[in-house]
N, C-alpha and C positions, 0 to 999 in steps of 0.2 A: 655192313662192315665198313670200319672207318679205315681212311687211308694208312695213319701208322700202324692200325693191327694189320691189315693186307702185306704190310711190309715186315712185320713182325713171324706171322704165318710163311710167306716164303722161303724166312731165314730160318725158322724151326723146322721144316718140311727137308728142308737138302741137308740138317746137320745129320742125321740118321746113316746118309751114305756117306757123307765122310770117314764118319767116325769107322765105320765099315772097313772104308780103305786105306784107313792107316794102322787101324788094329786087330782087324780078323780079315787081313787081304784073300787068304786060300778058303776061308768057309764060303760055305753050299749058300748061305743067306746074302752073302755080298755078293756072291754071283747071278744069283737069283734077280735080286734089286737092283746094283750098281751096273751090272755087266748085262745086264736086258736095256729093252727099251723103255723100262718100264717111268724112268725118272727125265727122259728124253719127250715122252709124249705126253706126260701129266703137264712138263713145265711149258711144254709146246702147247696144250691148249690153251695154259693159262697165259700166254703169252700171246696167242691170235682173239682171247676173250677182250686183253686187256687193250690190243692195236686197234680190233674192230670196233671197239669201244671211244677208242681216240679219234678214227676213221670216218664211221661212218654214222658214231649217235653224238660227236659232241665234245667228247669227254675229252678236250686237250684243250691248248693254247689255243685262242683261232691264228694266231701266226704261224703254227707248227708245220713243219716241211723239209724235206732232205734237198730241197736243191740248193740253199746257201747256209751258211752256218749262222745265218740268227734265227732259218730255219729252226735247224735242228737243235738251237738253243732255247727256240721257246719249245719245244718237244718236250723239253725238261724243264719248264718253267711250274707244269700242271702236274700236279699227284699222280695220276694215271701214267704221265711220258714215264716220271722217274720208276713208275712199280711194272711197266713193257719195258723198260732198258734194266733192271735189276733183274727180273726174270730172265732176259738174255743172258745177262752174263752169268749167271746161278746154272742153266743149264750149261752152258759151253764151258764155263770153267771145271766143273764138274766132267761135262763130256771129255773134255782133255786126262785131267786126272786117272781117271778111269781107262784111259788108252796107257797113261804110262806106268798104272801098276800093272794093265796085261804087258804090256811092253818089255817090261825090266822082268817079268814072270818070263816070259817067252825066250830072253835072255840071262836067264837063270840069277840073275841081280841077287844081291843078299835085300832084305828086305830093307831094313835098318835104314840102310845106305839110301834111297830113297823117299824114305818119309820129309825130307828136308822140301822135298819137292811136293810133294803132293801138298803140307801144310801151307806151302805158297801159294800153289799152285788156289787155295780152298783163299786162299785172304787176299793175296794179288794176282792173280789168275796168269798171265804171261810169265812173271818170276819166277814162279814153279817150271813152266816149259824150259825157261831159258836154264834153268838150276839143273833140270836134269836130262836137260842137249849136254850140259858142260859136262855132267856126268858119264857123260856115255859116252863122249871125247875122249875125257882121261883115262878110261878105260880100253880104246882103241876102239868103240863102237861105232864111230862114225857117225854121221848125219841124215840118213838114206830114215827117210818115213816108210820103207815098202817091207810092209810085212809078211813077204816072202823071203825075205832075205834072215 
């Protein structure tokens, strides 16, 4: 597999749970897939296939490295950094999302009302958090991450 279809496969692979959670957020299926581990640990293997791969056979920059930032620039100089940094953030964007459609379910949220976030949350991944902190603001929900409350 060539590097843009790798990058193309990861981008077709998480649209499924999007689409999930902005338009069947209560169905048995999105809880199933989005609300397991199940898209957490697919995207985590392929994300320790893709580092070990940079690691420890080769497959990066030879300058690549986190301890200065021309490190971590040539990280993403080579195919592989960019398809282990895109995988990161496919999972954790996605992990976020998925906390704040249970989030706003938990807080009985109208649904509508946050899709605005979760579609950011799915394209700029922080935008979406920050959209729907503010949301929860004007609502009087405060800022408290503790899901006991």
């Amino acid at each position: 597999m060539n590097w843009e279809t790798a990058y193309s496969v990861l981008n077709l692979l998480v649209v499924p749970a999007w689409v999930l959670l902005i338009l069947l957020p209560g169905n048995a299926l999105t809880r199933r897939l989005v609300h397991s581990g199940l898209y957490p640990l697919a995207f985590g293997l392929i994300y320790v296939l893709s580092l070990g791969a940079g690691v420890f056979f080769g497959v990066s920059d030879p300058n690549a490295g986190m301890s200065d930032i021309g490190g971590v620039m040539s990280l993403f100089d080579h195919p592989n950094g960019i398809i282990t940094g895109w995988t990161h953030f496919l999972v954790f964007d996605l992990f976020v999302g998925s906390w704040i459609a249970r989030d706003a379910r938990r807080r009985a949220m109208p649904h509508l009302l946050i899709v605005p976030a979760l579609v950011f949350s799915f394209t700029f991944g922080p935008i979406g958090l920050l959209i729907y902190m503010m949301i929860r603001l004007m609502r009087g929900e405060g800022l408290s991450l503790d899901e006991s409350q």
